[in-house]
KEDO-530112 format. One record per residue (C-alpha): residue in one letter; x, y, z. Coordinates in steps of 0.05 Angstrom, whole numbers, plus 5000, padded with zeros to 4 digits. Layout:
# KEDO-530112
AXYZ/...
***
This chain:
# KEDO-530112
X543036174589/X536336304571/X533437034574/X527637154625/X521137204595/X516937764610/X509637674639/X503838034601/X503138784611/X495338614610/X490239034586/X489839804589/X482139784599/X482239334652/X484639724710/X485839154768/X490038664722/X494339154679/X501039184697/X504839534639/X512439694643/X512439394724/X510338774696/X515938254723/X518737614698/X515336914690/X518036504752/X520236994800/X516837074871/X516037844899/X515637794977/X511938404999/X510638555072/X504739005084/X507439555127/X501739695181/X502540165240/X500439875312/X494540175351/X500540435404/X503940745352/X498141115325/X495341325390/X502541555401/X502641985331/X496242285347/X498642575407/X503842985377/X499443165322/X498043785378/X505144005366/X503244215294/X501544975275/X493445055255/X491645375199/X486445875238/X482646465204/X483847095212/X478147345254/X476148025268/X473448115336/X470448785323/X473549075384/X476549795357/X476750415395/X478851075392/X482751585445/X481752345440/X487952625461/X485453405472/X482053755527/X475653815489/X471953615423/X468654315417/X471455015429/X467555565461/X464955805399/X461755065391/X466254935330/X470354255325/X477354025333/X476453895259/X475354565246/X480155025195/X483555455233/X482056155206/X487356575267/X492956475215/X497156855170/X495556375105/X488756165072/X488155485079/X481955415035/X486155784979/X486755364910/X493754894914/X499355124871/X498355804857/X503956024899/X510556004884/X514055384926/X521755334955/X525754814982/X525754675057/X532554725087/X530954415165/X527254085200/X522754525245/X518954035295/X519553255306/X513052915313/X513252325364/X508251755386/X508751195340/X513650605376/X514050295306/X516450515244/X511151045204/X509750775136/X504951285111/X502351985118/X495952365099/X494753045088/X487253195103/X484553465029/X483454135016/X484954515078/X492154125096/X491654395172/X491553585203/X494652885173/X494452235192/X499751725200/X500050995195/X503950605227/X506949835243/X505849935311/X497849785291/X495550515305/X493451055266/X493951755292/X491452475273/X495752985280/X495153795281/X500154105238/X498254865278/X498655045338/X500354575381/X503854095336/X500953525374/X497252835364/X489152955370/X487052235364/X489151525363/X485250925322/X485450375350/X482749675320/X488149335279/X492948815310/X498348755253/X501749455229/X498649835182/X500949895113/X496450435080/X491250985090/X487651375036/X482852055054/X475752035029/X474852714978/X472353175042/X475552865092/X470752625140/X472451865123/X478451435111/X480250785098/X486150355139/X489249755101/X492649355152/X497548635156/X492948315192/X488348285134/X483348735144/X480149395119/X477149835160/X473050535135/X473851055195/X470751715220/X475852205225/X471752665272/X468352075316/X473651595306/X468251045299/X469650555261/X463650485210/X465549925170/X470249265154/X472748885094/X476548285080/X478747955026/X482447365064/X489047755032/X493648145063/X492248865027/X498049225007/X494649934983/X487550184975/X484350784952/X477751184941/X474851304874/X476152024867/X469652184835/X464752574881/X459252144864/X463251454875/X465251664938/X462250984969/X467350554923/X474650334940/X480149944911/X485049554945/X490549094911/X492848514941/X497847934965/X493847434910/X495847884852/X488948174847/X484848874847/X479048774888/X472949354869/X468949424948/X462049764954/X462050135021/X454950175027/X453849455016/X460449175035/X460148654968/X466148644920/X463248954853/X469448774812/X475448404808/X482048644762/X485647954763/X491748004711/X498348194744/X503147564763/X505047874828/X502648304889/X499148884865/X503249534897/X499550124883/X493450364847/X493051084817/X486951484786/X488551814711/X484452074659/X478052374699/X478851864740/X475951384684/X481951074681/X486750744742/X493950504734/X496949904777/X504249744787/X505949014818/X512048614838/X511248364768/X515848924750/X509849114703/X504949744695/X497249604675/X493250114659/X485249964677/X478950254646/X474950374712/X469649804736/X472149414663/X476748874685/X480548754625/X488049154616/X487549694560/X495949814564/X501349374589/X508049614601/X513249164609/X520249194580/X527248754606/X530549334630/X524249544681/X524649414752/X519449414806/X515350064820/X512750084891/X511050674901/X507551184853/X505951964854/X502352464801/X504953044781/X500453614800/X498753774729/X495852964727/X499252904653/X505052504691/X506851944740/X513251934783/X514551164798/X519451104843/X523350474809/X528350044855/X534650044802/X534850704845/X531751214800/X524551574796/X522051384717/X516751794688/X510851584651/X505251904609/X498251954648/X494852024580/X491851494532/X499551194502/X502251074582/X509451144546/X516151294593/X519151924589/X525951794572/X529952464587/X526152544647/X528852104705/X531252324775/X537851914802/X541452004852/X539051724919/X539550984943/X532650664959/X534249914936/X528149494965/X524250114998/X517450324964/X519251054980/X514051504959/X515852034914/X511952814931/X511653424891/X511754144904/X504154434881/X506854804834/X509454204804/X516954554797/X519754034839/X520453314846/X522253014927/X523352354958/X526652035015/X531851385013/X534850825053/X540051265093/X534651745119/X535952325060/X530752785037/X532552924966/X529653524922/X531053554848/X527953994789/X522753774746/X525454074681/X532253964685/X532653354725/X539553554769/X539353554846/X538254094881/X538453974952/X539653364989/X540353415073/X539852775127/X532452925160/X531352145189/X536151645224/X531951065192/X529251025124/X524751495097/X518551225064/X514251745056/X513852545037/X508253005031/X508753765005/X503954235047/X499154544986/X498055205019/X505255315064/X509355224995/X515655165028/X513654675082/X514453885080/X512453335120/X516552685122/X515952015157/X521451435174/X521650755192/X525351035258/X518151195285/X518251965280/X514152425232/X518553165224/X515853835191/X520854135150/X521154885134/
***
């Protein structure tokens, strides 16, 4: 038996008559039957085309509003809500960290409001005497931490949870980042809302430029892997810090504040020269995990990252960036939970929450526990040490409560 010939593959150049490796045999016969749809079943496919999702953009209707929760905005002497309170037994316009600090051993009063989980709170700068809270119920409140212990005001504009807040130097402003994809700069006083951003992203943290005189410039890292640079007074993006190979968790000032550092699901650290968007250090090794959530010590020479292998690693704030090796705080289980480490102002002791609920103290120098107690039924994501009340603490959960501890 004869073998089949093989047609011509046909010229390369000509594009309509080359038929390279499909080219079939000399005397065989292909049927093809064109497969067409009829006009009844294309009407018929268009129809359910409704049933399909559409890809709609997120738009912001501009609708936010605010609710003042106390009698009055002014007291009799004329003075603000916002105003320090000066009727107490501790100066709250003292410097942070001169006095001694110790260890909370209760909880003392049990905030309540939120009906979702809290995922961050705020001390207001300087003073300490309100904070805000930010929640995945979509809200943001401000709470006194005198007094009355209760909420002042609610902001109201987002309509996805909100995943991060971040104080302006004196106060008066701050900025929400929220899951539905926006970020919104707030009076704290007012409650107006005076501006909105978007990068089409979902934002996972943002922060002011500590500087006093880049005050009107935030940074906010995102879903797409990126640092996005915002100009409040013009609403543009200056700058873009596009490097890390995964959602950017948190973004923390060093050096003067000429220098930020950004941690990322990448399970990388990138240290930034400020408004320069190439990476001066990259720190990266096969034994690092994730760090989601990061802290500086008081003394800004260090950073507590909280690291999900369950530890909180230490690295240098300076120009090398290096990790402190003998100094790492174990003990607690916060496996998949960006808990956010706190210090005391002193900077003697290290804090953080976990999955179970814990609040967890340990020392600084030595690195052994000191005092671990059960403070929230849910996780606790989030710990700030009062500068001024050295022994007080506030802590938030995932079970929708805020609690003072003392």
């Amino acid at each position: 038996m004869k073998p089949k010939k093989r047609k011509e593959k046909g010229d390369p150049g000509n594009a309509e008559g080359f038929l390279g490796p499909w080219a079939g045999y000399e005397g065989e016969t292909v049927k093809t039957t064109p497969v067409t749809a009829t006009e009844e079943e294309l009407a018929e496919a268009l129809n359910n085309s409704t049933d399909l999702p559409k890809l709609v953009e997120e738009e912001d209707d501009g609708n936010e509003k605010t609710i003042f929760h106390g009698k009055s905005t002014t007291d009799y002497l004329g003075r603000t809500y916002m105003h320090v309170p000066t009727d107490l037994d501790v100066d709250l316009l003292a410097e942070p960290g001169i006095k001694e600090a110790y260890i909370p051993k209760r909880c003392i009063h049990t905030y309540t409001g939120h009906t979702k989980g809290v995922n961050a709170i705020r001390l207001i700068p300087n003073s300490a005497h309100m904070f805000l809270s930010a929640s995945m119920d979509s809200k943001v409140k401000l709470w006194d931490v005198y007094h009355d212990r209760r909420c002042l005001r609610t902001f109201i504009g987002h309509t996805k949870g909100v995943r991060d807040i971040c104080f302006s130097n004196d106060g008066k402003r701050f900025l929400t980042a929220s899951l539905d994809k926006w970020i919104k700069l707030w009076d704290t006083e007012t409650g107006q809302c005076i501006s909105r951003f978007t990068t089409k992203r979902i934002p996972y943290c943002v922060t002011f430029n500590p500087d006093e005189d880049k005050q009107n410039i935030f940074l906010t890292g995102c879903q797409d892997k990126k640092i996005y640079q915002f100009d409040v007074t013009t609403g543009e993006i200056t700058q873009e810090y596009d490097q890390h190979l995964g959602p950017v968790n948190t973004i923390t000032f060093v050096d003067d504040n000429r220098r930020f550092i950004s941690t990322s699901d990448d399970k990388t650290l990138r240290a930034w020269e400020f408004d320069i968007p190439v990476v001066i250090k990259y720190v990266a090794e096969p034994s690092m995990h994730s760090l989601p959530a990061v802290t500086m010590h008081p003394d800004k020479k260090w950073l507590a990252c909280q690291s999900l292998d369950n530890q909180i690693v230490v690295y240098s704030a300076k120009d090398r960036f290096r990790q402190h090796r003998s100094k790492g705080f174990r003990g607690h289980l916060i496996a998949g939970y960006a808990c956010k480490p706190g210090f005391s102002p002193d900077g003697r002791f290290v804090m953080s929450g976990d999955s179970a609920g814990m609040l967890w103290f340990w020392d600084w120098k030595t690195c052994k526990v000191l005092r671990k107690y059960k403070a929230h039924d849910g996780v606790l994501i989030g710990c700030e040490w009062h500068p001024h009340e050295t022994s007080k603490v506030l802590t938030c959960s995932w079970d929708g409560t805020i609690k003072l501890h003392d």
